[in-house]
C-alpha positions in Angstrom: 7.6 18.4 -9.9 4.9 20.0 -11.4 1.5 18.1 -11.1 -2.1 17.9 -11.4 -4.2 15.4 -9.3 -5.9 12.6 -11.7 -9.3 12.1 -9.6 -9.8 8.5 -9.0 -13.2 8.4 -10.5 -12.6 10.7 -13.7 -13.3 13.9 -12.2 -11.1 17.5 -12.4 -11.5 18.8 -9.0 -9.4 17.5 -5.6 -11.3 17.8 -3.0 -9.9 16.9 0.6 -12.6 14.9 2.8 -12.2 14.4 6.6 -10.6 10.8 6.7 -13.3 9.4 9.4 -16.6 10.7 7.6 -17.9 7.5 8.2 -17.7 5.3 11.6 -16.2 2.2 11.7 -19.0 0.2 12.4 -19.3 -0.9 16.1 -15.7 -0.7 16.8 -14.8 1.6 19.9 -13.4 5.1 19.3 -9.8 6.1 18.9 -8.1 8.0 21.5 -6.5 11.4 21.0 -3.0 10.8 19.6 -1.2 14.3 19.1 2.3 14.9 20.3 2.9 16.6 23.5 3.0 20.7 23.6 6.4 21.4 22.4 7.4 18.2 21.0 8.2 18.8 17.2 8.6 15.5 14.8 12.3 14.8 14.1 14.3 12.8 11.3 17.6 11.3 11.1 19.4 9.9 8.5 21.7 6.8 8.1 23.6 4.2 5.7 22.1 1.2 5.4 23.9 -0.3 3.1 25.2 -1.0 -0.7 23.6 -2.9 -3.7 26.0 -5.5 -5.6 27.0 -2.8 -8.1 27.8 -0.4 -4.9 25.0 1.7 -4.9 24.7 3.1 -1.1 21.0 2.3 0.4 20.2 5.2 3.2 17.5 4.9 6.2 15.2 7.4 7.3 14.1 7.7 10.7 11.0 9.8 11.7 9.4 10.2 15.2 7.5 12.4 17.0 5.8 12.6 20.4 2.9 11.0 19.7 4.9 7.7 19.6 4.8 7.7 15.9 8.4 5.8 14.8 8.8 5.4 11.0 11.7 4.2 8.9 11.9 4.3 5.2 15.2 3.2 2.9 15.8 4.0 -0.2 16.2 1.2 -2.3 12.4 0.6 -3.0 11.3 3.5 -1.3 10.6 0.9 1.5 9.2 0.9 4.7 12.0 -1.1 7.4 9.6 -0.8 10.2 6.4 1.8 11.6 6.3 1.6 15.7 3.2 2.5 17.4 2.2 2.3 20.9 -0.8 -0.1 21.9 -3.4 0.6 24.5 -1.1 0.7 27.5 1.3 2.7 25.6 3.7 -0.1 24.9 5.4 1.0 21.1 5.6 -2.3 19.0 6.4 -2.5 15.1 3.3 -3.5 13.0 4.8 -4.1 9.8 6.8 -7.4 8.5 10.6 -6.8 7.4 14.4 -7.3 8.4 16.6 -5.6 10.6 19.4 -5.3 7.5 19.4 -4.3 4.2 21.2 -8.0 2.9 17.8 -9.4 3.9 16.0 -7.6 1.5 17.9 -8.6 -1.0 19.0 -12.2 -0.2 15.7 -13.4 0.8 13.7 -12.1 -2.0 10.5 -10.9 0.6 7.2 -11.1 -1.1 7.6 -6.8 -1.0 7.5 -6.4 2.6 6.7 -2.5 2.6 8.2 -1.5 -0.9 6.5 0.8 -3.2 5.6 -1.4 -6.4 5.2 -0.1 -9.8 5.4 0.8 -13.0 1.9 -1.0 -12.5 1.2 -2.1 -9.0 -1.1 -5.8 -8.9 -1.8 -7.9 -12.3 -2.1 -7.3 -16.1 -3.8 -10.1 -17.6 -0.8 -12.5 -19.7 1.9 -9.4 -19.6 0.0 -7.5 -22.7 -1.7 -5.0 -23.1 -2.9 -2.5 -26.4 -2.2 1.7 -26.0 -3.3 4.2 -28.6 -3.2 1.1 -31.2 -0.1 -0.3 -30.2 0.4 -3.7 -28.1 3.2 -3.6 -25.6 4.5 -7.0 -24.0 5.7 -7.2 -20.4 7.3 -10.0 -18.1 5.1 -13.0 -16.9 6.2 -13.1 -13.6 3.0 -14.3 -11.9 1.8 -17.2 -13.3 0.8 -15.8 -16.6 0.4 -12.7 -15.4 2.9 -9.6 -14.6 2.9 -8.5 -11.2 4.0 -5.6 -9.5 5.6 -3.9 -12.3 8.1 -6.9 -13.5 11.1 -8.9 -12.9 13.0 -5.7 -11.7 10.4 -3.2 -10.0 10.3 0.0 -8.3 10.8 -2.5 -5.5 14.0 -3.6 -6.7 15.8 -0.2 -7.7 17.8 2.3 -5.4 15.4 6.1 -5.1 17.2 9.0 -4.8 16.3 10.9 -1.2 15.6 14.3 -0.3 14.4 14.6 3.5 12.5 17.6 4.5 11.8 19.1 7.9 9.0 22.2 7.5 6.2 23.2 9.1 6.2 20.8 12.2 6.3 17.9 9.7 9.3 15.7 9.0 9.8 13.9 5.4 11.7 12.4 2.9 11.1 12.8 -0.9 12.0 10.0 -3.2 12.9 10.3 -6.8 12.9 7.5 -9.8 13.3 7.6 -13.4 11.9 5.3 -14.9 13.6 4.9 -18.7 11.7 4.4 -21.9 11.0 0.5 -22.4 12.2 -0.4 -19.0 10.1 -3.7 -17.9 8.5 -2.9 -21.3 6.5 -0.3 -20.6 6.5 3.1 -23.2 7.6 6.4 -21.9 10.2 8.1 -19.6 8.6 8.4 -16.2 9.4 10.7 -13.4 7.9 9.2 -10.5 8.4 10.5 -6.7 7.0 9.0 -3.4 7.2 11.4 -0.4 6.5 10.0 3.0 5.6 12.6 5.4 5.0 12.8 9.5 3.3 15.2 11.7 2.2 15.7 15.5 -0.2 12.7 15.5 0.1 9.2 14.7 -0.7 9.6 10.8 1.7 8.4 7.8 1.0 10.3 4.6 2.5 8.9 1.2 1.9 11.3 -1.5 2.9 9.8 -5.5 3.4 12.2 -8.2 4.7 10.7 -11.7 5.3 12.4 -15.1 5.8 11.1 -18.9 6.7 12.1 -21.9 4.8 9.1 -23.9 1.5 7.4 -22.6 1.8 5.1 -19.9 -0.2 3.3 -17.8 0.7 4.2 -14.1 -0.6 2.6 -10.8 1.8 2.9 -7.8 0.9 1.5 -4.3 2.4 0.5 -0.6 2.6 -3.2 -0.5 3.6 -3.0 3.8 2.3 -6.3 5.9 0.4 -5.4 8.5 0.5 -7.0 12.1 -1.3 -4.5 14.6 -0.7 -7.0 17.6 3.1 -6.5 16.2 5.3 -8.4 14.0 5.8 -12.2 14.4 3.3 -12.5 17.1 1.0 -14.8 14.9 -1.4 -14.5 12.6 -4.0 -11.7 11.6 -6.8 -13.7 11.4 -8.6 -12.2 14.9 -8.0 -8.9 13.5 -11.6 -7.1 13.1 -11.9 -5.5 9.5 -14.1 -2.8 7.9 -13.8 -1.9 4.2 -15.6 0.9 3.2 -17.1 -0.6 0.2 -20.2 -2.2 -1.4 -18.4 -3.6 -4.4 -15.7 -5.5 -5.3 -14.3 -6.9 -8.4 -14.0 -11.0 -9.0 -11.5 -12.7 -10.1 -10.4 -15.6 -12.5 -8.2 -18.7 -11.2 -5.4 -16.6 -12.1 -6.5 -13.6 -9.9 -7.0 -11.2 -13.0 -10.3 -9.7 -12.8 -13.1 -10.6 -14.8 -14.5 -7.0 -15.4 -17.6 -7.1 -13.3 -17.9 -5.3 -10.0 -19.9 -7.5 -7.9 -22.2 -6.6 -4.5 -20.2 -8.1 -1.5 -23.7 -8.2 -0.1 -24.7 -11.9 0.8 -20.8 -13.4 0.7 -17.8 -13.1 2.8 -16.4 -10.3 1.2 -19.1 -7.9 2.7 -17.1 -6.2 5.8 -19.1 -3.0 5.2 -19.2 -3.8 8.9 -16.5 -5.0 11.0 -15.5 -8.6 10.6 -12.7 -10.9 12.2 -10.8 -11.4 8.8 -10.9 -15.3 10.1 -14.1 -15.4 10.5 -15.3 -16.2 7.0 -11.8 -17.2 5.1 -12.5 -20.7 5.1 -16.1 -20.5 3.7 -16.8 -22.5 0.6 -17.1 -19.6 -2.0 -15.2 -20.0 -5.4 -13.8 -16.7 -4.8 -11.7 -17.2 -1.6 -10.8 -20.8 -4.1 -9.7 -18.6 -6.5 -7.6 -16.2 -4.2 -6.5 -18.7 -1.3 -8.3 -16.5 0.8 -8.6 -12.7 0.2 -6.4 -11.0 -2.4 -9.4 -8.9 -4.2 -9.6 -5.4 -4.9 -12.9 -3.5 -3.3 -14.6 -0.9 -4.8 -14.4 2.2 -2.5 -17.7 3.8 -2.1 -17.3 6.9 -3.1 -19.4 10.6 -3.1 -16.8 12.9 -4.8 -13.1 13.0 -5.0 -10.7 13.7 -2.6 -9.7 11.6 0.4 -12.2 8.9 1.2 -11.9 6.3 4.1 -11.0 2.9 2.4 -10.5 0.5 5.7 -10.6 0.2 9.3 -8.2 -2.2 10.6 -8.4 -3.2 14.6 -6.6 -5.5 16.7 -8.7 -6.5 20.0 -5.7 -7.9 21.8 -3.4 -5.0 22.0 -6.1 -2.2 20.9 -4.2 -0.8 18.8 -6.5 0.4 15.3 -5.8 1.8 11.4 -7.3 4.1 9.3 -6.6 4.1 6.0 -7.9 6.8 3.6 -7.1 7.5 -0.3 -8.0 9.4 -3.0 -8.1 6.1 -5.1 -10.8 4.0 -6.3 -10.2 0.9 -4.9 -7.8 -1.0 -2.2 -6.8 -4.9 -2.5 -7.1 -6.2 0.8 -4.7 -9.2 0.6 -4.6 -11.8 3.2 -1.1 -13.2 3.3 -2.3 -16.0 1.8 1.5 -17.0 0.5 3.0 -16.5 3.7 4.5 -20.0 4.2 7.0 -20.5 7.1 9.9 -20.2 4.9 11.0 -16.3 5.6 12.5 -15.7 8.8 12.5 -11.5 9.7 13.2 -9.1 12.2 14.5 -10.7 15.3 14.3 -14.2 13.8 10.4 -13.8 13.3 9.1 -16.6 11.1 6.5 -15.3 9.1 3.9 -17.9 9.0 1.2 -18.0 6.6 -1.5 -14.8 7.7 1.5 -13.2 9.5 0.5 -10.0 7.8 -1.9 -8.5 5.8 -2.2 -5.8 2.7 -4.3 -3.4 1.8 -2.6 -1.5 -0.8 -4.5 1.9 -2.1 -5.1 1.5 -5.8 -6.6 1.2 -9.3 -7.9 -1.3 -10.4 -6.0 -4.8 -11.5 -5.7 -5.0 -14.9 -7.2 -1.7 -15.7 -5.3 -1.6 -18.9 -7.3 -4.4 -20.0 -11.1 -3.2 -19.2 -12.7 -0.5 -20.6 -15.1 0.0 -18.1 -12.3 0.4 -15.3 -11.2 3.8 -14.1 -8.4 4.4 -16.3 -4.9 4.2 -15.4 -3.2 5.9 -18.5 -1.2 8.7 -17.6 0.0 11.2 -20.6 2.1 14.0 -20.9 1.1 17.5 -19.8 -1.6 15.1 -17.4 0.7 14.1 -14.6 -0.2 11.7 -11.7 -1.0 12.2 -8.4 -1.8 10.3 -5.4 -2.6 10.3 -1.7 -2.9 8.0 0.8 -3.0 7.8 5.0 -1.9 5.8 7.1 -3.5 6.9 10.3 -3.2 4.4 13.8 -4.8 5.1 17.3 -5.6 3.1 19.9 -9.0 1.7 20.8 -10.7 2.6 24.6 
């Protein structure tokens, strides 16, 4: 697929920034994580299962010898689990899911580690107006459209291509999107490659392509549990968002179009905070979200990679990096998390269990002038990058 990167900010150029340009506040550095001389990342490849109309579902397997373990299916382009090892080397998997492909299906998981879209997050009552022209989508938030509709990128089987090249290991996943599917205008072309070298660093790359303007904004929605999943809650976690902004939202969680200093309130984790430190404080904002689900504005000095967040859990040591070429990230809580899912191993996923923070434009972007825009058009395709890059605190 041919494409052109769509800077997050407006601008032509794609520059690539070192993804730790800034520190992570007063949290300890991360130690070396490359693989051992000789060790090369390797990839298998599995069924995993069929859809009711019999579509087969295959699972990806990447590792290296950095202790890196990732596995990716492709309905939903989803990610089944990610294994890392914690201070004393002991590999656990930090991300909520099931151990079959039923599950996914059966128990209707608030997304656990699928890539949403047309539109990834909320457009204000399932409308919005392109090039004079008002398109009407499904309502299934509230008022709202979420996550691309009833029947998502989530929810459809990605054709799979895995790669092995240059001491990385891969796989490439394809959608077409059809003209008027979920409502939205345009045929779009959209791939997802997830990609694995020596260290301990996930890459998801998103290209799309249309012939009619759409707007585009693809993200991973994967639940994060550094101490491992079902071993509580995340509220001890110690969080830094690299950002000085963030944009408020209405009782309905659609943003009401001003970017607001976090300076002052408990959305402020310029520098590190326990996530449970401030959830319960009496601000209308955590009313409105039942804790965090915001987007933050990343600060930002160019285009190119930019460190969004730094995740770290003190109890097994184990940290996160994340860095994007986006503008912002929504840092979601798991505020819905309730008691009712059981996953992997029987885990009951409590309310906090996990937590998001999915790489992104901003919600309702169609909607707000004065957001970067999310319109993609033909001859302009899409492209995005994000990391995913874990260590281990000393």
């Amino acid at each position: 697929m041919r494409t052109r990167h769509l800077a997050a900010l407006g601008a032509a150029a794609f520059l690539v920034h070192a993804a730790c340009t800034r520190g992570a506040g007063d949290e300890a550095p991360n130690r070396a994580s490359s693989a051992p001389p000789g060790i090369q990342p390797a990839l298998r490849r599995a069924p995993f299962g069929r859809t009711a109309d019999g579509q087969p579902v295959e699972i990806f397997t990447l590792t290296n010898g950095a202790g890196l373990e990732v596995r990716t299916m492709s309905y939903g382009a989803t990610i089944v689990s990610l294994r890392v090892p914690d201070r004393d080397g002991r590999a656990a998997d930090v991300v909520l899911g099931f151990d079959t492909f039923d599950e996914y299906v059966t128990k209707k998981p608030p997304y656990f580690g699928a890539v949403v879209g047309r539109y990834g997050n909320r457009i204000a009552k399932g409308r919005f107006t392109l090039d004079g022209r008002t398109y009407t989508l499904a309502t299934n938030n509230g008022p709202n459209h979420l996550h691309g509709g009833v029947r998502g990128f989530d929810k459809v089987v990605w054709s799979a291509a895995p790669f092995e090249r240059e001491g990385t290991v891969g796989v490439v996943y394809s959608y077409t999107s059809r003209d008027g599917e979920e409502g939205y205008p345009g045929t779009l072309k959209a791939q997802v490659t997830y990609t694995i070298g020596a260290g301990r660093a996930l890459t998801v790359d998103y290209e799309a392509e249309t012939d009619k303007a759409t707007p585009v904004n693809l993200t991973q929605h994967s639940y994060f549990n550094l101490a491992g999943e079902g071993s509580g809650d995340i509220l001890g976690h110690r969080l830094t968002i690299h950002a000085s902004r963030f944009t408020p939202v209405d009782a309905t969680l659609i943003p009401t179009g001003v970017l607001a200093p976090v300076a002052g309130t408990p959305f402020d984790f310029t520098s590190p905070h326990a996530i449970g430190d401030r959830i319960a404080a009496d601000d209308p904002q955590l009313k409105n979200g039942n804790g965090y689900d915001h987007n933050w504005v990343i600060d930002r000095d160019a285009p190119g990679l930019e460190p969004a967040a730094h995740l770290a859990d003190p109890s097994s040591g184990r940290t996160l990096d994340v860095s994007t070429t986006e503008p912002g990230v929504q840092f979601y809580s798991g505020n819905f998390l309730d008691g009712t899912i059981a996953g992997k191993a029987g885990h009951v996923y409590g309310r906090r269990s996990g937590l998001c923070l999915e790489t992104q434009h901003f919600p309702d972007s169609p909607n707000h002038d004065g957001f970067p825009s999310t319109i993609v058009r033909p001859g302009t395709p899409y492209s995005s990058k994000t990391v995913f890059a874990f260590g281990v605190a000393q």
